[in-house]
N, C-alpha and C positions, 0 to 999 in steps of 0.2 A: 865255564865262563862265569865270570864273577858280575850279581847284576848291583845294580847302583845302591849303596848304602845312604841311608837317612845320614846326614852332618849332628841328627839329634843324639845319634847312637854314643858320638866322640865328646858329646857334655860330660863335664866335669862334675860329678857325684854332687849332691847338695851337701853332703855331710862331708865332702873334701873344701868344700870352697873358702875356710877360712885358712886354710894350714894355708894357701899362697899369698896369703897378704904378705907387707910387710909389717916390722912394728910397727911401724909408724898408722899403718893403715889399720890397723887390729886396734891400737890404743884409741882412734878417732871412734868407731864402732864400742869400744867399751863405755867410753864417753857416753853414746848413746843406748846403754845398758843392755848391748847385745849377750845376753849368755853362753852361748857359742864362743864368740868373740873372747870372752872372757874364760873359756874352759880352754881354750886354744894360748890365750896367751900363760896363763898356767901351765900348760902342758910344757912350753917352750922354755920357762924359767924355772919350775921348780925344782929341777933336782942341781941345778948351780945354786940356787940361794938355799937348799936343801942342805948342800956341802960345807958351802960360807959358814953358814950358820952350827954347821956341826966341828967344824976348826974348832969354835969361840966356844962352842957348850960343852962338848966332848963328854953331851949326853944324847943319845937318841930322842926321849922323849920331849926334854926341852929343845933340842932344835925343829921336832914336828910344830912344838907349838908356836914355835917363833917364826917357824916358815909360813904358820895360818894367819898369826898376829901381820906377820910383813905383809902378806896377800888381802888382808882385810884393809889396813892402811892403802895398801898400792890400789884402791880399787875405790875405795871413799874419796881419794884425794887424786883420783886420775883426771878429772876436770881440768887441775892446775897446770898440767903437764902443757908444757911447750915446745 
């Protein structure tokens, strides 16, 4: 016989809880300089704009730096975002 489980046991990991946002929700929290927030939404776009970016250099090293240069912009100027 199976005896009653805590509902605490089926929480969601705190180190999972931003991969379920959406953008939209991710970008609101980077806004307010969550780093998490912000390693999460990196996670989720860099190897597309990794790629973009490797089309156009069709250098390795310059598309790393242009993916950090774009990530440094995308995260200065994420206030604007509407």
């Amino acid at each position: 016989m199976i005896d009653w489980v805590s509902p605490k046991i089926f929480k969601t990991p705190s180190i999972f809880k931003h991969y379920y946002l959406t953008t939209e929700e991710l970008i609101n929290k980077c806004i307010k300089n969550d780093r998490k927030a912000q390693g999460e939404l990196f996670s989720r776009y860099k190897n597309v704009l990794y790629l973009i970016s490797l089309k156009y250099c069709r250098n390795q090293e310059e598309a790393e730096d242009n993916l950090h240069d774009s990530f440094m912009v995308i995260f200065q100027k994420i206030g604007t975002f509407k």
